[in-house]
N, CA, C and O atoms as a MOPAC input file, in Angstrom:
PM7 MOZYME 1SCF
protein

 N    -61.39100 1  -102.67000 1  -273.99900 1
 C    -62.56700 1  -103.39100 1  -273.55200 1
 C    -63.42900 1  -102.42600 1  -272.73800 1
 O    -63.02000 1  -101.59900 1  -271.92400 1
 N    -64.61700 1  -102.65800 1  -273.07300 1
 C    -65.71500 1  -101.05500 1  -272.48400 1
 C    -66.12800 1  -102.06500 1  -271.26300 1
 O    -66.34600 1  -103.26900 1  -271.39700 1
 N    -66.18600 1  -101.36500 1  -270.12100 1
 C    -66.12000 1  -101.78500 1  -268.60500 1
 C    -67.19700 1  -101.12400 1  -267.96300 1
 O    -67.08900 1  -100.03500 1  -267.39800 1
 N    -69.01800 1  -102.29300 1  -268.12300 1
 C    -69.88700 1  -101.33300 1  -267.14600 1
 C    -69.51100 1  -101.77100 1  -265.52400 1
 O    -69.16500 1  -102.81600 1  -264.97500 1
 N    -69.76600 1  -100.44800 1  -265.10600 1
 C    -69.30900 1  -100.12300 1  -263.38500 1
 C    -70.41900 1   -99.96600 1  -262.57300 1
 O    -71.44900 1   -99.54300 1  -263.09800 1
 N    -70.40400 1  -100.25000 1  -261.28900 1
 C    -71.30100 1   -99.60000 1  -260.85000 1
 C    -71.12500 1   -97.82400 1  -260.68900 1
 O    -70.38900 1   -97.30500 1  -261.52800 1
 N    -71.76800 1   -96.90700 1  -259.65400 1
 C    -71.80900 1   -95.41700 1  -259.41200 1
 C    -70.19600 1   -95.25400 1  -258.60800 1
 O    -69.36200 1   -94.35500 1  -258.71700 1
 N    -70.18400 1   -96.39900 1  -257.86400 1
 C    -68.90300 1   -96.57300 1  -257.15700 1
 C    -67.48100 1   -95.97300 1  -257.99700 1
 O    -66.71600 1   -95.10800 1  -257.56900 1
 N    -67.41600 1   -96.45100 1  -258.85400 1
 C    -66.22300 1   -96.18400 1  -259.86500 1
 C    -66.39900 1   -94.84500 1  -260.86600 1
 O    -65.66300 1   -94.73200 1  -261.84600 1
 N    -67.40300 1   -93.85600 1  -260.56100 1
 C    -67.35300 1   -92.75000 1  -261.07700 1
 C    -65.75700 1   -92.65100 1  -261.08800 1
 O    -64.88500 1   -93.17600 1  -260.39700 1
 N    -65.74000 1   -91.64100 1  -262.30300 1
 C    -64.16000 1   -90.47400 1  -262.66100 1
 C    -63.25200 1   -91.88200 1  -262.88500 1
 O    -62.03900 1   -91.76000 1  -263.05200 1
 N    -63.77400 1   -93.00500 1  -262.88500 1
 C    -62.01900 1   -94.03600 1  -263.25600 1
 C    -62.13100 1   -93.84700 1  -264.69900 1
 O    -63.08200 1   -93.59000 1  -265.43800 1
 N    -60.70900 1   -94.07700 1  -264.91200 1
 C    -60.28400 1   -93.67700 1  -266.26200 1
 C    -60.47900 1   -94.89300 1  -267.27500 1
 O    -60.95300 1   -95.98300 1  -266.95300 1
 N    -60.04300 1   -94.54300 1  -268.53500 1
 C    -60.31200 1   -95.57000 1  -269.71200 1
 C    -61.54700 1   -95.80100 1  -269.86000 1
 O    -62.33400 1   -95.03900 1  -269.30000 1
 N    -62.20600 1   -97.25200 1  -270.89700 1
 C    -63.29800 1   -97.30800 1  -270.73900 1
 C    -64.39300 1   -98.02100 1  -269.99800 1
 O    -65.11900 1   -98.92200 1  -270.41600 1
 N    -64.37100 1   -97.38900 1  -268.70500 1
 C    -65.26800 1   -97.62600 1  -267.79000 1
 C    -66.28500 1   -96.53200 1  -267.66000 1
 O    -66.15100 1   -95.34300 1  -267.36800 1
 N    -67.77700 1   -97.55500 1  -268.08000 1
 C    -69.02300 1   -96.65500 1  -268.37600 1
 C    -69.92500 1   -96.72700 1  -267.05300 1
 O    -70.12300 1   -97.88400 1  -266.68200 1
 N    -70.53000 1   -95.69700 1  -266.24200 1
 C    -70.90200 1   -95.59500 1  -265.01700 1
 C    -71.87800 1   -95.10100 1  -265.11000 1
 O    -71.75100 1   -94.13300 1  -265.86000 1
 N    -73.38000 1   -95.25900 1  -264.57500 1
 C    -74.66900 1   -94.54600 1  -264.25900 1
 C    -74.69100 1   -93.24900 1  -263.84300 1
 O    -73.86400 1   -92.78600 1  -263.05700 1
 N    -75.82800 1   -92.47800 1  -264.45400 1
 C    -75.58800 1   -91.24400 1  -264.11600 1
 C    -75.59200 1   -91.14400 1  -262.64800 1
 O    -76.01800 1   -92.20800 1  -262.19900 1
 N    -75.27700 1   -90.25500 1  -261.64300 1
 C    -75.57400 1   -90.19200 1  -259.94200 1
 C    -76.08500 1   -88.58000 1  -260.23100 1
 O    -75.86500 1   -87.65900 1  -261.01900 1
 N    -77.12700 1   -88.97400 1  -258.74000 1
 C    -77.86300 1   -87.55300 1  -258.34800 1
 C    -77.02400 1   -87.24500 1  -257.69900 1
 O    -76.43300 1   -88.25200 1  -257.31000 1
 N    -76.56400 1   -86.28600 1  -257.30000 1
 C    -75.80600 1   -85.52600 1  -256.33200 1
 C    -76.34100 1   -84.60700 1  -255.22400 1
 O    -76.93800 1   -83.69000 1  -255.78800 1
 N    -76.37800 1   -84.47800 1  -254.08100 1
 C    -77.36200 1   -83.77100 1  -253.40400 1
 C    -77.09400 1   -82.71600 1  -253.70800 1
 O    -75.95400 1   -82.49400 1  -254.11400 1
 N    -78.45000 1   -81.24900 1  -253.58600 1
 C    -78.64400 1   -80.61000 1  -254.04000 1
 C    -78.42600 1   -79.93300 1  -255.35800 1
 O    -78.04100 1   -78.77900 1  -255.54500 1
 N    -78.74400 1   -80.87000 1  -256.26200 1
 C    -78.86000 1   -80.85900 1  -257.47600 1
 C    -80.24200 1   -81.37700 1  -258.36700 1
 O    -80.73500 1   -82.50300 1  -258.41700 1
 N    -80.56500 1   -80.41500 1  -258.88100 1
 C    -81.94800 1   -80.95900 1  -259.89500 1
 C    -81.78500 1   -83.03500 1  -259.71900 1
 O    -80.86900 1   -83.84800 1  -259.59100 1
 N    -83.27700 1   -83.06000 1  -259.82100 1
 C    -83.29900 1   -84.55900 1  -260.32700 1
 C    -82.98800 1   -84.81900 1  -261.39100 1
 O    -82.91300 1   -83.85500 1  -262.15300 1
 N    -82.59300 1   -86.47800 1  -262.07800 1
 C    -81.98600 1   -86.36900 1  -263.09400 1
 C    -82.88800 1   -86.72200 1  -264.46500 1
 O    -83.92700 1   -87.33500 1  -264.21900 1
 N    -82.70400 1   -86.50600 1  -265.46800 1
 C    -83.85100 1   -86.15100 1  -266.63000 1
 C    -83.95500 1   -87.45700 1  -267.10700 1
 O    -83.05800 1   -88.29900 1  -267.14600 1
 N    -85.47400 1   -87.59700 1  -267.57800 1
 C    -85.55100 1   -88.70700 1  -268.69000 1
 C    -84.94400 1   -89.30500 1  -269.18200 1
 O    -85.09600 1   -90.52500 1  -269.23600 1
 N    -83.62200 1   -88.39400 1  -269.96700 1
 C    -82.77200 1   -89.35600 1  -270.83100 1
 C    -81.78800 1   -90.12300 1  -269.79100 1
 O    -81.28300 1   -91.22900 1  -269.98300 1
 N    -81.65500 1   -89.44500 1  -268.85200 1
 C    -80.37400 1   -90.07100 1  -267.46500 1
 C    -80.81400 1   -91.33300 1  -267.24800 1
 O    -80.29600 1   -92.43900 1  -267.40200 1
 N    -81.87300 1   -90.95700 1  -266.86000 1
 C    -83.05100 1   -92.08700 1  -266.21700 1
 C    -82.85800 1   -93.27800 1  -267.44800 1
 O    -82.32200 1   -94.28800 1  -266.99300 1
 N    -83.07500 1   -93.33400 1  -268.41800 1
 C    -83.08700 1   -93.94900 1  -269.50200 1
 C    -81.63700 1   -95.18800 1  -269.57100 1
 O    -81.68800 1   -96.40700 1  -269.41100 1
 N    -80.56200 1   -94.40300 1  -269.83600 1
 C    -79.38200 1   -94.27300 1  -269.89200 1
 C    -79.20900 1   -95.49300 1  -268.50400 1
 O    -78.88500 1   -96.67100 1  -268.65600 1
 N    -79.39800 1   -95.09000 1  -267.72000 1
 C    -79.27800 1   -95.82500 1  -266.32300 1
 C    -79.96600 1   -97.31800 1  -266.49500 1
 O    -79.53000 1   -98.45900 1  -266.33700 1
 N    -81.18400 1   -96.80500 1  -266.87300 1
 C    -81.66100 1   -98.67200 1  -266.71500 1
 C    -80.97300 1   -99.77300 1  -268.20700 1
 O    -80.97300 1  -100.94900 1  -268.57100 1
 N    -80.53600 1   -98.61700 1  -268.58300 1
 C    -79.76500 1   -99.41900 1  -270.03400 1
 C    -78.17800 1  -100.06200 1  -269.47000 1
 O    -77.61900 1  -100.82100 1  -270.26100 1
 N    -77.66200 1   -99.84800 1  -268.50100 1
 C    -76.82300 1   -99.95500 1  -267.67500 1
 C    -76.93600 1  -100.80200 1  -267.05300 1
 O    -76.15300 1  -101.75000 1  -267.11700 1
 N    -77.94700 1  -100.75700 1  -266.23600 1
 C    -78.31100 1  -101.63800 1  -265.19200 1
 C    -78.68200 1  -103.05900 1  -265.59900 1
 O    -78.34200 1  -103.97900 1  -264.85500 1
 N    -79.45100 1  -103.34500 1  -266.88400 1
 C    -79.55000 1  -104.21100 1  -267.85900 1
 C    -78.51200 1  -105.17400 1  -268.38000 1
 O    -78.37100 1  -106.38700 1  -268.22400 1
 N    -77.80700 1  -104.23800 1  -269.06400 1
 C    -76.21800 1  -104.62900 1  -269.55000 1
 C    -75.26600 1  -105.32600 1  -268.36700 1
 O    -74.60100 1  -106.33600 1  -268.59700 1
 N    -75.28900 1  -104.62900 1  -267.01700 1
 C    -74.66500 1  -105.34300 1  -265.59100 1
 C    -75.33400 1  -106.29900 1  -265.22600 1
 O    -74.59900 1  -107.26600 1  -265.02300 1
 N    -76.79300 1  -106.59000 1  -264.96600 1
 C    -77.27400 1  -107.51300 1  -264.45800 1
 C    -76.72300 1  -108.83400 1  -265.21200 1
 O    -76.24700 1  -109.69800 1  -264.47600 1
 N    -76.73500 1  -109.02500 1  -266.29600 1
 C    -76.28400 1  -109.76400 1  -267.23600 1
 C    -74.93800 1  -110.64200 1  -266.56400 1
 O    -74.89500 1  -111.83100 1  -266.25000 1
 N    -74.00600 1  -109.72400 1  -266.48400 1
 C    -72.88200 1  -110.32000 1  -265.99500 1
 C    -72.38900 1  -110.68800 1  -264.46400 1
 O    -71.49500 1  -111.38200 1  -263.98000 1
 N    -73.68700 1  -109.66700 1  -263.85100 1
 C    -73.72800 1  -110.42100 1  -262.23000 1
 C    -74.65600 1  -111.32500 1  -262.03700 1
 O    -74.83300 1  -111.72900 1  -260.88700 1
 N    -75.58600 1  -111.92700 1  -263.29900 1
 C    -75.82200 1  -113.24800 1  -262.81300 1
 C    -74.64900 1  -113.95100 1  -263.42500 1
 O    -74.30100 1  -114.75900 1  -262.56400 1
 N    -73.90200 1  -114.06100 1  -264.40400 1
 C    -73.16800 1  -114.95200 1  -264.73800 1
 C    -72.13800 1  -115.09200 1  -263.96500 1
 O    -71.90700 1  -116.23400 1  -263.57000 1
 N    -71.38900 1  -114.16900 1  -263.60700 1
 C    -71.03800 1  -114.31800 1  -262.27100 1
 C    -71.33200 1  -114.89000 1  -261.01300 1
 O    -70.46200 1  -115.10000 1  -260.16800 1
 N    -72.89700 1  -115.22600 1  -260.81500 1
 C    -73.25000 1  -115.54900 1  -259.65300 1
 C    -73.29900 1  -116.89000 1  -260.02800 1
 O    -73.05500 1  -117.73900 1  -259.17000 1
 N    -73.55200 1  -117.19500 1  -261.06900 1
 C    -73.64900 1  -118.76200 1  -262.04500 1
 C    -72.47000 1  -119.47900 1  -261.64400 1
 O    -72.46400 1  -120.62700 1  -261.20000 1
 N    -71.28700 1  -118.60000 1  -261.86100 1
 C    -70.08400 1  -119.31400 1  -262.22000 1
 C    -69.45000 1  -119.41500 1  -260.86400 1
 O    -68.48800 1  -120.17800 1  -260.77300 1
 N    -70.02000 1  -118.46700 1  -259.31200 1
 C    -69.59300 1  -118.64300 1  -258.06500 1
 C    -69.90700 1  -119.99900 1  -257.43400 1
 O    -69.13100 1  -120.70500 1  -256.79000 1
 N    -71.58300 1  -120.30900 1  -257.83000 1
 C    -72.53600 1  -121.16500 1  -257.08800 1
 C    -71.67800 1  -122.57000 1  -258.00400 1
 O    -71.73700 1  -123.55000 1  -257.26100 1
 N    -71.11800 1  -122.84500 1  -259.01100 1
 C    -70.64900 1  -123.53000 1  -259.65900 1
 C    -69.08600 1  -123.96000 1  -259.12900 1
 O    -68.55900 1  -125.02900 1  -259.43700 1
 N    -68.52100 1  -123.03900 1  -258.37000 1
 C    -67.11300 1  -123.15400 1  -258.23400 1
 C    -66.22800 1  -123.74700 1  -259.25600 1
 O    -65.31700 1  -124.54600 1  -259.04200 1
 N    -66.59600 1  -123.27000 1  -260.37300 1
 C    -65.73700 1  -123.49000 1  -261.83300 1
 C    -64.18000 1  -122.57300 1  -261.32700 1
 O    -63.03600 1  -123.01500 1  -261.22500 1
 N    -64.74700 1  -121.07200 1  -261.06900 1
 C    -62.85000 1  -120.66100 1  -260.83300 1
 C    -62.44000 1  -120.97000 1  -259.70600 1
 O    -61.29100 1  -120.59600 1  -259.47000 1
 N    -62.87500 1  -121.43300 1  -259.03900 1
 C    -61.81800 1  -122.29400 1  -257.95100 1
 C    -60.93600 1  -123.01300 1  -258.15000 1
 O    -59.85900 1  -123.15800 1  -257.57100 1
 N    -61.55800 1  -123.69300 1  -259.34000 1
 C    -61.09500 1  -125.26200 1  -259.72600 1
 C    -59.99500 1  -125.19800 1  -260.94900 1
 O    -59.43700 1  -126.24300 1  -261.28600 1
 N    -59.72700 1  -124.09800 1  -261.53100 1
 C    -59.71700 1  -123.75300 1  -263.23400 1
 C    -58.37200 1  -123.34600 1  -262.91400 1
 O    -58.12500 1  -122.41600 1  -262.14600 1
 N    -57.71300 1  -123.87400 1  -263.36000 1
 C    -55.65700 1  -123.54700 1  -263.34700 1
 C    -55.19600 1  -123.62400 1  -264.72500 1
 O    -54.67000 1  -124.61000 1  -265.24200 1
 N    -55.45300 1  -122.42200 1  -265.31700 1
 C    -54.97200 1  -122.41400 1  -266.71700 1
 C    -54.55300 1  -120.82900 1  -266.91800 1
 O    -54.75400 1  -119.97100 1  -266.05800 1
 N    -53.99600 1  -120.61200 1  -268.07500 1
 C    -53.79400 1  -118.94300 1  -268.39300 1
 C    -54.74500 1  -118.33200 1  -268.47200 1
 O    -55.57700 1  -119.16500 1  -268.83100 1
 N    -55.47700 1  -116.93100 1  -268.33500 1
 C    -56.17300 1  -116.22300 1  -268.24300 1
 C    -57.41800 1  -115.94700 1  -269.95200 1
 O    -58.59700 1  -115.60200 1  -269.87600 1
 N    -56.63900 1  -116.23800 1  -271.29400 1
 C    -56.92100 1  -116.53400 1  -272.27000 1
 C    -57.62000 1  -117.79200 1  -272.09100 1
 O    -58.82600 1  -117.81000 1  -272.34100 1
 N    -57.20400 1  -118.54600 1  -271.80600 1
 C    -57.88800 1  -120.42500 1  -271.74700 1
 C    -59.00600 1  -120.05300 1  -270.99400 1
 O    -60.13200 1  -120.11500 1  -271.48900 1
 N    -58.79700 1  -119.64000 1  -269.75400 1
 C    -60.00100 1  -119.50100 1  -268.73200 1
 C    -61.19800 1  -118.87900 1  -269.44300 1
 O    -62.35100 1  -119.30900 1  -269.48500 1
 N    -60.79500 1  -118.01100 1  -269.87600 1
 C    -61.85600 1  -116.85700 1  -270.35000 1
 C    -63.01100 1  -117.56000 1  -271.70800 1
 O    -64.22400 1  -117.38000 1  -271.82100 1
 N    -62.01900 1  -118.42700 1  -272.64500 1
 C    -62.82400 1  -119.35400 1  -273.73600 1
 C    -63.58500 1  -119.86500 1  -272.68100 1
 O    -64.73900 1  -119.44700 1  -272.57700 1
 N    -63.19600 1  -120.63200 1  -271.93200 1
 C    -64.11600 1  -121.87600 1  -270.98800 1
 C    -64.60100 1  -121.38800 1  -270.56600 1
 O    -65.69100 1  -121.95700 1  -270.61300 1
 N    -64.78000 1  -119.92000 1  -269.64000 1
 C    -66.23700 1  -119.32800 1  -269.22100 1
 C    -66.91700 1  -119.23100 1  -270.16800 1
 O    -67.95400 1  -119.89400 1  -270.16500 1
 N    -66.62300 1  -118.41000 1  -271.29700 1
 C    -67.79900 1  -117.93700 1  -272.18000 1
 C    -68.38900 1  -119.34900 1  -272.70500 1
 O    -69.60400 1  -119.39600 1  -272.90100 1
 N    -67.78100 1  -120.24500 1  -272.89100 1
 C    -68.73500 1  -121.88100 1  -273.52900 1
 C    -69.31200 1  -122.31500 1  -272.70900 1
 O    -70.17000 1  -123.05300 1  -273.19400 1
 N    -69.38000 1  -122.28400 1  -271.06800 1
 C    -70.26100 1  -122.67900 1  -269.65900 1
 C    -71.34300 1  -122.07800 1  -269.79900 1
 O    -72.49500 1  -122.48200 1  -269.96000 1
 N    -70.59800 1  -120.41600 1  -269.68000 1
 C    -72.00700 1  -119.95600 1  -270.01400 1
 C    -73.00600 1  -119.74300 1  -271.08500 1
 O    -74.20500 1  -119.69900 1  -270.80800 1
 N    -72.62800 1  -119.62700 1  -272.13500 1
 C    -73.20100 1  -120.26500 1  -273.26100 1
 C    -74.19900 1  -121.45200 1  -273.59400 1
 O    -75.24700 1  -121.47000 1  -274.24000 1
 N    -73.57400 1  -122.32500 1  -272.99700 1
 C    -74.37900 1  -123.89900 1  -272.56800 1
 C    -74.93800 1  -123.83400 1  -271.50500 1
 O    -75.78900 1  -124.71400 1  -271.37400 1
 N    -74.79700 1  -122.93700 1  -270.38100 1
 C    -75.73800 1  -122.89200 1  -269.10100 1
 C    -76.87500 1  -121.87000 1  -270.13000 1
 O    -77.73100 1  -122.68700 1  -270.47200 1
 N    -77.16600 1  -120.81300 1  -270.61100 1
 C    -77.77300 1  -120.24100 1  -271.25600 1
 C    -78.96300 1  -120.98000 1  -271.86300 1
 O    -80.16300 1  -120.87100 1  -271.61100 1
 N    -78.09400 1  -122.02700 1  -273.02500 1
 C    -78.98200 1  -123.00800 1  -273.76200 1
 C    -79.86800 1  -123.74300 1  -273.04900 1
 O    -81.07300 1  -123.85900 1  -273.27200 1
 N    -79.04800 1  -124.37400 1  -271.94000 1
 C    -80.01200 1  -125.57800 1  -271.18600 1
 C    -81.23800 1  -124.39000 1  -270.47800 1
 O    -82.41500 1  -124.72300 1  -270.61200 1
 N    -81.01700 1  -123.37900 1  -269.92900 1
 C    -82.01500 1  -122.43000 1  -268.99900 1
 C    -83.02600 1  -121.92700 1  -270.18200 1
 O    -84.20900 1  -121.71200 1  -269.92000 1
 N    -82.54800 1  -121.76900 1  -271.36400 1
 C    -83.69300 1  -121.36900 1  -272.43300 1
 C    -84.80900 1  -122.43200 1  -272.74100 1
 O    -86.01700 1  -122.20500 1  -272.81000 1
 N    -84.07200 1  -123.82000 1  -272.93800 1
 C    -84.62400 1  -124.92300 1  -273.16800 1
 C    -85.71100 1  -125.59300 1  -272.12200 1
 O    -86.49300 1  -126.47300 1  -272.48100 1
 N    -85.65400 1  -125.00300 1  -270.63200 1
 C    -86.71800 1  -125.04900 1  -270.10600 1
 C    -87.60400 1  -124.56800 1  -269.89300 1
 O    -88.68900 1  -125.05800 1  -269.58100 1
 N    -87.09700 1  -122.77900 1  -270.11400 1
 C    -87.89600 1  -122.05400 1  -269.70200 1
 C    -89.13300 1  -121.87200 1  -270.70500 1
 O    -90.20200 1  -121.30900 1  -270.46700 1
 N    -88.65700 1  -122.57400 1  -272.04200 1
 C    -89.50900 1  -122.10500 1  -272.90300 1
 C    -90.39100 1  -123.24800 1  -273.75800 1
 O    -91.22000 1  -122.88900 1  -274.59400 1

């Protein structure tokens, strides 16, 4: 499972994908970095609102099942929280 990170988790192993970091005294970082980064940042935002969805909701508070079960029932919440937020917004 490919794992976006924040800069925090640079060098962890497997697949955990991390934003490029400037490093002091080092050139700024190029176009494509730059690029690369907000494609990142995109892809995360995604799952820290759903995350923030599913906090303000206190769904895993409440949710006492195996980790497989849980995981169907998030993705169909959010799925259907998705639908209903499209359905107004548009």
């Amino acid at each position: 499972v490919m794992t976006f990170a924040d800069k925090g988790y640079q060098g962890a192993p497997g697949s955990v994908r991390t934003p490029f970091k400037r490093r002091r005294f080092r050139p700024k970082l190029s176009r494509r970095q730059k690029a690369v980064n907000r494609a990142h940042a995109k892809i995360r935002a995604r799952g820290e609102r759903a995350i923030a969805t599913l906090k303000t909701w206190k769904i895993l508070v409440k949710l006492r099942c195996c980790p497989r079960r849980a995981t169907a029932i998030v993705q169909a919440i959010l799925v259907l929280h998705r639908v209903e937020a499209d359905r107004y917004a548009g």
